[in-house]
C-alpha positions in Angstrom: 101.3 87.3 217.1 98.8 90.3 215.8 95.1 89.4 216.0 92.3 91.0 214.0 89.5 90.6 212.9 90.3 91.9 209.1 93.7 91.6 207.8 93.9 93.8 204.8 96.8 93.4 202.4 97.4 96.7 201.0 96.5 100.7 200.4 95.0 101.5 197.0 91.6 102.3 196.4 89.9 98.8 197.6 92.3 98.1 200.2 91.6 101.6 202.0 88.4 101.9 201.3 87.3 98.4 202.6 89.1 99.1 205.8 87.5 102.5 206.4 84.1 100.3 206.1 85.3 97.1 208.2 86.4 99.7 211.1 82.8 100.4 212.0 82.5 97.8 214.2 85.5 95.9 214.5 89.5 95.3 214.2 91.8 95.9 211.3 94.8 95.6 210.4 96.1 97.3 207.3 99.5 95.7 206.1 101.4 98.0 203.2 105.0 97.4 201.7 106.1 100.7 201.5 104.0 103.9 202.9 100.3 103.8 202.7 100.3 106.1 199.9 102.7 104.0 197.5 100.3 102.4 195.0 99.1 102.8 191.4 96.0 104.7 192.9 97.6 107.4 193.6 98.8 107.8 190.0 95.9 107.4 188.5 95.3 110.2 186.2 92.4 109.6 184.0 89.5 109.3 186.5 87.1 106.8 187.7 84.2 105.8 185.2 80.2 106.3 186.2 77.5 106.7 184.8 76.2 110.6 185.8 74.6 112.2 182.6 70.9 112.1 181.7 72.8 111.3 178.1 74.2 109.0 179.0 73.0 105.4 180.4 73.6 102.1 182.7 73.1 99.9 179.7 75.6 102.6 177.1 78.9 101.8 179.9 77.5 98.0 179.7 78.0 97.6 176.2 81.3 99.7 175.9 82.8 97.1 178.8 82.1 94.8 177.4 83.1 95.6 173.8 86.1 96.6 175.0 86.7 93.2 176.8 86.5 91.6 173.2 83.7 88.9 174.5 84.9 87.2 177.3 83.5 90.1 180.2 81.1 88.4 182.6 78.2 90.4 182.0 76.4 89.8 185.4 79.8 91.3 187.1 79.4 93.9 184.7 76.2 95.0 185.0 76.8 94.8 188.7 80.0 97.2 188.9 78.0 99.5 186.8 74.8 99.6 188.5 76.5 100.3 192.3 78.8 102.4 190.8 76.5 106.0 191.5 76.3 104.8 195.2 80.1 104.3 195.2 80.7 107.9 194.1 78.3 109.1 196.8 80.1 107.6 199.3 83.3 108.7 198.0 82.5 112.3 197.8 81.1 112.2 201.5 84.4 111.0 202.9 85.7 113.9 200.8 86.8 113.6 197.3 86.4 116.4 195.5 85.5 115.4 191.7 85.8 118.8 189.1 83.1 120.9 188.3 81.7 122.2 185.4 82.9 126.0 184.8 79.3 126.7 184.5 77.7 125.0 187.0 78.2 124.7 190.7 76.5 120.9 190.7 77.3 119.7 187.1 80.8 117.1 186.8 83.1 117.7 184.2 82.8 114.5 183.1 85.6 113.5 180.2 85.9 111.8 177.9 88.2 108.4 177.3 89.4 105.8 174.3 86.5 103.0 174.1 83.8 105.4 176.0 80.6 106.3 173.8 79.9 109.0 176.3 81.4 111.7 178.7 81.0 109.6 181.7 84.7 110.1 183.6 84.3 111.6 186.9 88.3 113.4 187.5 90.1 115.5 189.6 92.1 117.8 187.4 94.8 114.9 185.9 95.5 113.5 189.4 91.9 111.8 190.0 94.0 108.6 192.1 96.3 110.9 193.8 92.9 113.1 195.4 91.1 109.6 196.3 94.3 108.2 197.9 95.2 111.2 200.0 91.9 111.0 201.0 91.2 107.7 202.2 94.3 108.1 203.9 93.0 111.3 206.0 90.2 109.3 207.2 91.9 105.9 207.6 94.2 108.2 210.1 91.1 109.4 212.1 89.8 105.4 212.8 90.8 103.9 216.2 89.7 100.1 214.9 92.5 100.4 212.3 95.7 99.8 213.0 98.4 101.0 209.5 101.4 98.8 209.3 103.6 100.3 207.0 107.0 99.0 205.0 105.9 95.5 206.1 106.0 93.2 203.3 103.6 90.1 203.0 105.3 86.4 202.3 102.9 84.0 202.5 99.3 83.0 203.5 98.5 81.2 206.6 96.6 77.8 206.2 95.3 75.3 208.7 94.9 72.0 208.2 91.7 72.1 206.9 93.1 74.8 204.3 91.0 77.5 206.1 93.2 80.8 205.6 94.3 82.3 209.1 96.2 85.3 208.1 100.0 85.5 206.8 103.4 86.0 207.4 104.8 89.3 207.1 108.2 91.0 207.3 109.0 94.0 209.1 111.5 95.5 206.7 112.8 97.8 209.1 113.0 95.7 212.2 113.8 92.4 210.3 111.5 90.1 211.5 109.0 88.5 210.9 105.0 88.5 212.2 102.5 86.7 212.3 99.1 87.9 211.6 96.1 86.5 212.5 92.5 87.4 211.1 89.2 85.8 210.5 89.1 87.1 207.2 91.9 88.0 204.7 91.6 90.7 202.2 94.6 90.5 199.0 94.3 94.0 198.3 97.9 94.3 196.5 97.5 95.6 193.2 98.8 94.4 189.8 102.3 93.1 189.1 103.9 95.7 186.4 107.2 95.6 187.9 107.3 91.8 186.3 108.2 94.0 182.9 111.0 96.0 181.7 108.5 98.8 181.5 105.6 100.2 183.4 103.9 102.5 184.2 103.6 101.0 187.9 105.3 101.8 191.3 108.0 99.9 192.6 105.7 98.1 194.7 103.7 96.2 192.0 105.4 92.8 192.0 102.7 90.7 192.0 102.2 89.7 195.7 99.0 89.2 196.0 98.3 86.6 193.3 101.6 84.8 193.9 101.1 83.9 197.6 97.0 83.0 196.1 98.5 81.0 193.9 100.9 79.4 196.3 97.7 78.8 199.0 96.1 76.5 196.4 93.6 79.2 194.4 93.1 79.5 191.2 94.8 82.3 189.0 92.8 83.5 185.8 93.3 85.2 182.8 97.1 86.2 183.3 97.7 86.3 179.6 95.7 89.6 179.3 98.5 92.2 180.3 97.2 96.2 179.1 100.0 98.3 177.9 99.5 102.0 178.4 99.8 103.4 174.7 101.6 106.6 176.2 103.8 106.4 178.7 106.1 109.8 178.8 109.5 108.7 176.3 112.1 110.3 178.2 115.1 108.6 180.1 114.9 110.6 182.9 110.9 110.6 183.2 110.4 107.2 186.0 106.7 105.7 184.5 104.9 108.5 183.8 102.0 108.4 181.9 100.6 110.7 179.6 96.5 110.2 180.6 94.0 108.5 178.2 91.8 111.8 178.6 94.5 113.7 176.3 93.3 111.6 173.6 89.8 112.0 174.7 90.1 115.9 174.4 91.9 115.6 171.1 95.3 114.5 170.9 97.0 112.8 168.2 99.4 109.9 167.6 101.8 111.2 165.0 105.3 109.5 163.4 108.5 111.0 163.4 107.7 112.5 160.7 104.5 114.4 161.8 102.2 111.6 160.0 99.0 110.5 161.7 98.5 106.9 161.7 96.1 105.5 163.7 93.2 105.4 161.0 94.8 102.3 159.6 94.0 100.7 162.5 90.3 101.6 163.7 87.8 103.8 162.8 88.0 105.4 166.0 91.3 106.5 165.4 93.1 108.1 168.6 90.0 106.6 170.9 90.0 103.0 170.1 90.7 101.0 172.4 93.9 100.3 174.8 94.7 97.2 173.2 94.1 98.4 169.4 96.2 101.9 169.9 99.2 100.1 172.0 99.2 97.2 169.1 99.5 99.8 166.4 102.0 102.0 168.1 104.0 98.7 168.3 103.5 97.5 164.9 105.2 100.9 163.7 107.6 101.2 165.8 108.8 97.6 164.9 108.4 98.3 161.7 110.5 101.3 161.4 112.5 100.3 164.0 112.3 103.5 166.3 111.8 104.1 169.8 109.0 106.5 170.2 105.9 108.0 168.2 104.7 111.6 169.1 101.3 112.7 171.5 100.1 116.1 170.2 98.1 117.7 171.3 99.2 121.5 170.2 95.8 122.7 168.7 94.7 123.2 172.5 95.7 126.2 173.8 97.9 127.0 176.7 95.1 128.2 179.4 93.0 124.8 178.0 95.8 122.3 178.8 97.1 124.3 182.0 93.6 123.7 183.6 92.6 120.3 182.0 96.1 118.6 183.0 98.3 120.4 185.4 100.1 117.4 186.7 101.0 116.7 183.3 101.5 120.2 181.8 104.4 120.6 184.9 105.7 117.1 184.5 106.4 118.0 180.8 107.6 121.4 181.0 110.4 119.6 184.0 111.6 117.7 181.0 111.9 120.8 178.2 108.4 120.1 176.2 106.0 122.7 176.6 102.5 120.7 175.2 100.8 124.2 174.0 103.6 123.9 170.8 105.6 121.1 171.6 104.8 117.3 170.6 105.0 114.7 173.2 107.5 111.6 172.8 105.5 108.5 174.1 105.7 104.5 174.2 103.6 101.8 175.4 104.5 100.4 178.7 102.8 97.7 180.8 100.0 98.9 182.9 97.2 96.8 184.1 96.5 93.3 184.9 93.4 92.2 183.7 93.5 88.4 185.4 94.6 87.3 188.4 92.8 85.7 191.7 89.9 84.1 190.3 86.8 85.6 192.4 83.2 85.3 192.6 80.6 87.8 192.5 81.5 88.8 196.1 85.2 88.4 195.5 85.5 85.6 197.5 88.6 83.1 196.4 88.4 79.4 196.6 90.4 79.1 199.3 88.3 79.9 202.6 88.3 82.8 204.4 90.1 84.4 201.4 89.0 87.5 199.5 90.6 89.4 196.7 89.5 92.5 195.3 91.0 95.2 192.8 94.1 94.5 190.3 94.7 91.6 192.1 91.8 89.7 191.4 89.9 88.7 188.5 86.4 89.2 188.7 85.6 89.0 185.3 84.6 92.7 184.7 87.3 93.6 182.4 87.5 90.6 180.2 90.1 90.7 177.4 90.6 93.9 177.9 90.1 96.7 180.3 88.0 99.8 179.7 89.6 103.1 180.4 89.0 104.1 184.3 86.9 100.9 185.0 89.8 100.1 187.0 89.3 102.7 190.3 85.2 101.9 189.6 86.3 97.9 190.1 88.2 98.5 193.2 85.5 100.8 195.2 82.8 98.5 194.0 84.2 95.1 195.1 85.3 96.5 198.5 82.2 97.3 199.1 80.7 93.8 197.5 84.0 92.0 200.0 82.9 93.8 203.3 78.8 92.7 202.9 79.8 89.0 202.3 82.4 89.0 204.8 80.6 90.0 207.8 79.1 86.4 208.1 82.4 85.4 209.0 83.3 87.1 212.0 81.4 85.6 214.7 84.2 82.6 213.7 86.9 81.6 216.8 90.1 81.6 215.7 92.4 78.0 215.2 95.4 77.8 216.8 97.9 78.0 214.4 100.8 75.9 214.6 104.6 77.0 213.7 106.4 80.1 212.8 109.2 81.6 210.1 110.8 82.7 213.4 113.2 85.8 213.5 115.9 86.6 210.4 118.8 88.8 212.1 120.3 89.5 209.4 120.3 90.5 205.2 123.4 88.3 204.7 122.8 85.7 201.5 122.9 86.6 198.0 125.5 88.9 196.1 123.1 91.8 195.2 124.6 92.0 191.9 123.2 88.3 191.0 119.9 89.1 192.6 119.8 92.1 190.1 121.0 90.1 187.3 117.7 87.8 187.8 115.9 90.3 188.7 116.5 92.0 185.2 116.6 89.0 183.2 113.2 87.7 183.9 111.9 91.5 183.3 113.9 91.2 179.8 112.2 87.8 179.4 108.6 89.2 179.7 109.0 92.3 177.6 110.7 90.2 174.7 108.9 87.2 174.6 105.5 88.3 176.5 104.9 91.7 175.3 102.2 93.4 172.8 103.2 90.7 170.2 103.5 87.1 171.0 104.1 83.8 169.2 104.3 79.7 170.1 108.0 80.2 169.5 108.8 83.1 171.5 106.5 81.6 174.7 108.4 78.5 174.6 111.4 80.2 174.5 110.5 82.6 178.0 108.6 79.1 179.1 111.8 77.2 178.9 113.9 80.0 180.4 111.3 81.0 183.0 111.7 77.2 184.3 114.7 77.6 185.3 115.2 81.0 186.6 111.7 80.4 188.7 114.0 76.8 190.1 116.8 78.7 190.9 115.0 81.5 192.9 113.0 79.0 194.7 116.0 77.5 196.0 117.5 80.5 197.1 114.5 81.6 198.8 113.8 78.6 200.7 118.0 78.3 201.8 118.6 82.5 202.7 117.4 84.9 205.3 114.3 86.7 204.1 115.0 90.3 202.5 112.4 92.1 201.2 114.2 91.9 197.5 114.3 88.2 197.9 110.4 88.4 198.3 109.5 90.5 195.5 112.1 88.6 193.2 110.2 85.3 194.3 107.0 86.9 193.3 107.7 88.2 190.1 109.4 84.6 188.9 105.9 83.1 189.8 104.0 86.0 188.0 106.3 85.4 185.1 105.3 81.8 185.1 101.6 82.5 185.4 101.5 84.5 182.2 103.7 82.4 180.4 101.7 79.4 181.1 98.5 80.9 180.7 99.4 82.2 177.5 100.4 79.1 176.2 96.7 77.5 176.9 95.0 80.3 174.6 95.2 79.6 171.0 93.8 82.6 169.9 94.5 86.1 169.7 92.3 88.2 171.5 91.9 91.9 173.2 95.5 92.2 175.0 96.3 88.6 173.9 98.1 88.6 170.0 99.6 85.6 169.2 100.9 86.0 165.4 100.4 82.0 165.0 96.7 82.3 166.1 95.6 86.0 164.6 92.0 85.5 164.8 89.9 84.7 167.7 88.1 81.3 168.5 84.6 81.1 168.8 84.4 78.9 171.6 86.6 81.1 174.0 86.8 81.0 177.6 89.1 81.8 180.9 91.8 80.5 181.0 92.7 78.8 184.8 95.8 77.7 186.6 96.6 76.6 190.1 99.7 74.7 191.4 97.9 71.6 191.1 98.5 71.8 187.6 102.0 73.0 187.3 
C-alpha cells in the first residue's frame, strides 16, 4: 500500500501544476499512464488565453466565453477563471515559462489572436505554447522531494469506504503487472479528455477517458458529455498521427478554401475563418458531406516565408516533413475530435460529489466552457482550477486515514483475450462515435449507436470483470463507458446547440440547461 497525502491522477497542465503547489508542505503522489510528458498539454499549440492588454479587458474575454459557450457557461466560473487568470500567468512565468516577446519590446507579449476572441489576448510560445509549460512543470516537479512521479502506471478504479468517502485507487503497474494500492486523503482526477473514444483526434494515445469513467463508476455525476469540440484543422495526411494545424493560423490570416480554391466560410458567419470552433468545424463538414470529399484546404500563402518560419516553426517543419511548403503550398485539413467540454460535474472549487474527490481540467466540468469551448481557455481552465483544488483541499488533510478493506491482488500474467477481438471492439465503438456521434447528429442515428453501444459496453464489462487486468483491457473499458455517456447525454438534449446539432431539433430551446447522468440512472 502507497500512502499520501495527495494522490494526483495525471501530468498535464492541472495535474502538474497542482502537485508542484501541494509539495510545499506535504506528500504526493503523481500517478501517469505513460511518461509524465504524454498528455494533450504538451501539444498544445495555440496558447493560453489572459487578459494582458490595456485594450483589452476582464469583462471583453467574459463576454466572448460566454458567447462562444452559446448560453449555457456559468458566468460566476467564468468571471472567476478570468479574473485569477493574470496571477496564474505570474506564477507560471516564475517557475519558468517563457511566453514570446514582442520584436519591439523587451516587456511587451506577443499576444495573438484566435477564432471567437474580440482581442489579441493569447499569451504563446512560438506554436508549441503546451509543449514549453509541460517541459517545464516537469523540470520543477523533478527538483521536489514531497513528490513522488509514478510513471506507465494506469489508474482502474477509485477507492470508497463504506461511508462512500474516496480513499485513493487502484492502479496497475504496466510494467511490473501488478497492481497497487494508493492511499490519499485527497484524490485529484487530473486525466484529461477522452478523444481516443473517436476514430479521429487530435489527442494522444493516452486520452481514453479515465478519469470521468472511474467518477462515474464511484457514484458522481457526469455533465454535459454531448458537447464534444472538433478541431476544424487537423493536418489531412495519412502519415501525419493527430496533428493540428493551430487556431492562431486563422487568427493571422489563413483561409478555408475548396478543392477548387473557393472560399467558403462566409456562408456560414460573418466572422468568416474566426468564428467559432463549432460554426467552422460544422461548415467544413456540411461541405465535405455535401461534395462528398475528404479534405478542404488551410492557406495561408499570402504570409511570407520569414513571417510563418517565426510565427509557427513546429508547424512550418511538420509540413515541410510531409512535401507542403505553407509560404506557396495550401494545407489539406479535416475536423477531428478535440476537446471535451463536460465531464465530472464540479463546483466552484472543483470539488465532486463524491467526498474527498476533486476533478480539475478536461476531465471535469466546471461550467466555464458551456456549449462550446473558447479557443486556449482550455490551458487557462486547468492552471486556474488547480490552484482553486489545492486552497479548498487543504482543510482536508488534518483527516486520519480509514482502513481500507480488500484488494485486486496481483495479475501474473496478460493471458485472456485474442488481441485481434479486443481491436475489433476497440475500433467498432470508435466507428460508432464518429458515425453516429460526430459534428452531425439525429434521434435515429443516436438510437442506432445507443442500441449498439449497449451491447458492446455488456460485452466488455464481462470480459473485464472475468480476465487478468491489461492495460488495453482498461482503456477499452473506459472508452465503452465514455461512449455510453455521450450517447445518453445526447439523447436527453432536444436541441441543437454550440457542439451539439441534432438535425431533428435545429434550433435551440429557450429553457436549456446541463444535462446530468450518474449510474443511478442508467
Amino acid at each position: 500500500m502507497i500512502k499520501s497525502d495527495y494522490l494526483i491522477i495525471g501530468s498535464g497542465i492541472a495535474g502538474l501544476s497542482l502537485a508542484l503547489k501541494a509539495s510545499k508542505s506535504v506528500s504526493v503522489s503523481l500517478v501517469t499512464k505513460r511518461k509524465m510528458f504524454d498528455s494533450s498539454t504538451g501539444r498544445a499549440q495555440g496558447g493560453i488565453a489572459c487578459v494582458m492588454d490595456k485594450f483589452d479587458s476582464f469583462e471583453e474575454h467574459i463576454h466572448d466565453t460566454v458567447v462562444s459557450g452559446a448560453g449555457l457557461c456559468d458566468e460566476k466560473m467564468v468571471e472567476r477563471m478570468v479574473v485569477e487568470a493574470p496571477e496564474r500567468i505570474k506564477e507560471l512565468m516564475w517557475f519558468g515559462v517563457k511566453f514570446t516577446k514582442r520584436d519591439d519590446s523587451n516587456s511587451r507579449f506577443d499576444l495573438g489572436m484566435e477564432g471567437g476572441h474580440s482581442k489579441r489576448r493569447i499569451l504563446h510560445a512560438g506554436d508549441v505554447t503546451g509543449n514549453e509549460i509541460e517541459q517545464v512543470l516537469i523540470s520543477n516537479i523533478s527538483k521536489h522531494e514531497n513528490i513522488t512521479v509514478y510513471e506507465n502506471c494506469s489508474a482502474i478504479d477509485l477507492i470508497l469506504d463504506g461511508n462512500k468517502v474516496c480513499r485513493g485507487a487502484y492502479v496497475f503497474d504496466n510494467e511490473n503487472n501488478k497492481i497497487e494500492i494508493f492511499q490519499a486523503k485527497i484524490t485529484v482526477l487530473a486525466t484529461g479528455g477522452a478523444g481516443k473514444t473517436y476514430l479521429y483526434t487530435s489527442n494522444p494515445d493516452v486520452a481514453t477517458g479515465d478519469g470521468v469513467a472511474m467518477a462515474y463508476r464511484a457514484g458522481a455525476d457526469i455533465s454535459n458529455m454531448e458537447f464534444v469540440q472538433f478541431h476544424p484543422t487537423c493536418l489531412y495526411n495519412s502519415e501525419a498521427k493527430s496533428f493540428l494545424i493551430s487556431e492562431a493560423a486563422r487568427g493571422e490570416g489563413a483561409v478555408l478554401r475548396l478543392k477548387n480554391g473557393e472560399p467558403f466560410m462566409d456562408k456560414y458567419s460573418s466572422q468568416k475563418e474566426l468564428a467559432s470552433r463549432d460554426i467552422v468545424a460544422r461548415a467544413i463538414d456540411s461541405e465535405l458531406k455535401s461534395r462528398r470529399e475528404s479534405f478542404v484546404y488551410l492557406d495561408i500563402t499570402s504570409k511570407s516565408r520569414d513571417f510563418l518560419m517565426k510565427r509557427f516553426p513546429n508547424i512550418y517543419a511538420k509540413c515541410l516533413e510531409y512535401g507542403m511548403d505553407m509560404a506557396k503550398d495550401m494545407i489539406p485539413v479535416v475536423p477531428a475530435a478535440h476537446f471535451f467540454c463536460g465531464g465530472v460535474a464540479i463546483d466552484e472549487d472543483g470539488k465532486t460529489g463524491v467526498d474527498n474527490l476533486y476533478a480539475v481540467g478536461e476531465t471535469a466540468c466546471s461550467g466555464v466552457h458551456g456549449a462550446n469551448r473558447l479557443a486556449s481557455n482550455s490551458l487557462l481552465e486547468g492552471v486556474v482550477y488547480a490552484d482553486r483544488v489545492y486552497k479548498d483541499s487543504l482543510q482536508f488533510l488534518k483527516k486520519d486515514f480509514s482502513k481500507i478493506q480488500g484488494s485486486f491482488g496481483k495479475c501474473n500474467n496478460f493471458s485472456g483475450k485474442n488481441p485481434s477481438i479486443y481491436m475489433q471492439e476497440w475500433e467498432e465503438i470508435r466507428r460508432i462515435t464518429w458515425n453516429y456521434l460526430g459534428i452531425t447528429r439525429s434521434d435515429g442515428k443516436l438510437l442506432k449507436a445507443k442500441k449498439r453501444i449497449d451491447i458492446l459496453k455488456s460485452e466488455i464489462d464481462q470480459y473485464f470483470n472475468n480476465t487478468p487486468i491489461t492495460v488495453d483491457n482498461i482503456e477499452l473499458r473506459n472508452i465503452a463507458c465514455i461512449a455510453d455517456l455521450i450517447v445518453r447525454s445526447a439523447m436527453l438534449r432536444k436541441e441543437s446547440r454550440g457542439l451539439h446539432y441534432n438535425t431533428d431539433y435545429p434550433s435551440m430551446s429557450p429553457d436549456a440547461k446541463d444535462t446530468i447522468v450518474n449510474i443511478q440512472n442508467a
